[in-house]
C-alpha positions in Angstrom: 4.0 -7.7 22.0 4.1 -10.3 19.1 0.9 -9.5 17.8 -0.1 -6.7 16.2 -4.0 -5.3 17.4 -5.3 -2.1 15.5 -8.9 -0.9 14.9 -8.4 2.5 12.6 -11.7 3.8 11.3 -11.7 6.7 8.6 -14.2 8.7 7.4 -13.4 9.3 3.4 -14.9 12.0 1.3 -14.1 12.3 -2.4 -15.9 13.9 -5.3 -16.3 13.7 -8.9 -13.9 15.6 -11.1 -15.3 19.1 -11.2 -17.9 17.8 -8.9 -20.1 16.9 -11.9 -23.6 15.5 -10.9 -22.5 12.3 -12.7 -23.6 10.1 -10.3 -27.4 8.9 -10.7 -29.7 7.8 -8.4 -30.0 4.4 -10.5 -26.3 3.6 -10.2 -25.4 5.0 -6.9 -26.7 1.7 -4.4 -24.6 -0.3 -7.4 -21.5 1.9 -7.4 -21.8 1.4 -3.3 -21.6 -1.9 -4.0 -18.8 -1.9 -6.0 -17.0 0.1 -4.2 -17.6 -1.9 -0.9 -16.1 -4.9 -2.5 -13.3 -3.1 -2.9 -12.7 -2.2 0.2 -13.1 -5.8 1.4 -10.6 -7.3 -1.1 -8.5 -4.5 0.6 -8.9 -5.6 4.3 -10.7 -2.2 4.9 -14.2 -3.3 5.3 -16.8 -0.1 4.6 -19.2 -0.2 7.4 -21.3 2.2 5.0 -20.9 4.3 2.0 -23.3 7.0 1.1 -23.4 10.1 -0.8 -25.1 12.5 -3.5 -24.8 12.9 -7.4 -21.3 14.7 -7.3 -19.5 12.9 -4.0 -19.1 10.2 -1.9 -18.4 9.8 1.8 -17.2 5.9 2.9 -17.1 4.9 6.8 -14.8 2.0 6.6 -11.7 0.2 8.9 -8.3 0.7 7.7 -6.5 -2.1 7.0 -3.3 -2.7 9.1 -0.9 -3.7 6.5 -2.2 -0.7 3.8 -1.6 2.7 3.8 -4.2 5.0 3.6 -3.2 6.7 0.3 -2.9 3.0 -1.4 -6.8 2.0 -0.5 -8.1 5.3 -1.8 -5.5 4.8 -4.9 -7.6 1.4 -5.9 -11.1 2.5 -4.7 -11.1 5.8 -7.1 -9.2 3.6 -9.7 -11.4 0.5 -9.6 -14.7 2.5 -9.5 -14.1 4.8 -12.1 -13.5 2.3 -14.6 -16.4 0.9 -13.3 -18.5 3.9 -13.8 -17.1 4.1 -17.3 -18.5 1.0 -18.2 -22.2 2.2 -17.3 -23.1 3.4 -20.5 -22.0 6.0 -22.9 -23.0 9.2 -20.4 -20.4 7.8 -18.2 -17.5 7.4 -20.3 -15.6 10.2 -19.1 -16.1 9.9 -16.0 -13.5 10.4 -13.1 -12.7 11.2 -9.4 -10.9 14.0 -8.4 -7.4 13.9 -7.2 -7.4 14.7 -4.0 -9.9 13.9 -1.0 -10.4 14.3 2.8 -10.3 11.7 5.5 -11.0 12.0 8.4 -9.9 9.4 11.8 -13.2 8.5 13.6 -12.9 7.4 17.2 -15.0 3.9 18.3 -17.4 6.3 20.8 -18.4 8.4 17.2 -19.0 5.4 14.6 -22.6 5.6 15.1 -22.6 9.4 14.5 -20.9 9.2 11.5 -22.3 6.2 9.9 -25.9 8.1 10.6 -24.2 11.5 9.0 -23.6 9.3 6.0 -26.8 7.3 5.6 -28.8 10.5 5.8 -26.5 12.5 2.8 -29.3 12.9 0.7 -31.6 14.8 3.5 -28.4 16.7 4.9 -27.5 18.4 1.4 -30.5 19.7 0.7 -29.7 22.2 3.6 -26.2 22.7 2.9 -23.6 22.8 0.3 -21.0 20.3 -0.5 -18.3 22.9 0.1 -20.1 24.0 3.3 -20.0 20.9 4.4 -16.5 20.1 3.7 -15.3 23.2 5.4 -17.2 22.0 8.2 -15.4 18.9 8.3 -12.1 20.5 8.2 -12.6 22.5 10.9 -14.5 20.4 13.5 -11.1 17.9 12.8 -8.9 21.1 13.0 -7.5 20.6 8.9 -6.1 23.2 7.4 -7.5 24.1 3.3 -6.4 26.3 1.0 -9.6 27.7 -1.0 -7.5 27.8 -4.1 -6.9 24.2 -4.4 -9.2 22.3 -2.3 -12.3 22.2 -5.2 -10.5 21.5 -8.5 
């Protein structure tokens, strides 16, 4: 085959260092934003990013000439300068090092990109730890409690 066809969707959840509620409701649709143009410059278009005052959770394609560790690299990288330059209350701010991802089959991108639209509603019911451990296991990961929340 001389060309090369691939459509790899991922489902990314990060979180603030510590999982600090350091992202406001002011800056969150403009951190989005960012971030989504980050992503594009990337070739790994977010089809929606959503999330809560101490994480995020990005639907996007992977591009077929990046590995997923570099777009994740220059997403966290970019954004938290970013943040840093949102005033004074932000000037420590950082991701934490690792994160979760998660593939996401073409039959489930509707399902996912609702999960993520509605992140606001779904963690008033349930925790972000809950709902990472949910994750993990529904996509059969494996965690270790003693390192997965630092």
């Amino acid at each position: 085959m001389s060309q090369s066809l691939v459509n790899n969707h991922i489902h990314l959840v990060y979180s603030t260092k510590g999982r600090l509620p350091l992202i406001s409701q002011d800056v969150r649709d403009r951190l989005s934003g960012y971030q989504a143009g980050i992503f594009k410059q990337l070739d790994s278009p977010a089809i929606v990013i959503g999330g809560v005052e101490d994480h995020v959770h990005t639907l996007f394609r992977l591009s077929k000439n990046l590995p997923l560790i570099k777009v994740v690299e220059e997403v966290n990288k970019s954004s938290s300068k970013w943040m840093k330059s949102q005033g004074p209350l932000n000037h420590d701010f950082c991701w934490q090092t690792g994160y979760a991802a998660f593939s996401v089959s073409q039959s489930n991108l509707e399902t996912v990109e609702d999960y993520i639209k509605r992140q606001q509603e779904h963690h008033q019911k349930s925790s972000f730890q809950d709902d990472l451990r949910a994750l993990c296991t529904r996509h059969q990961i494996e965690w270790d409690e003693r390192y997965i929340w630092d």
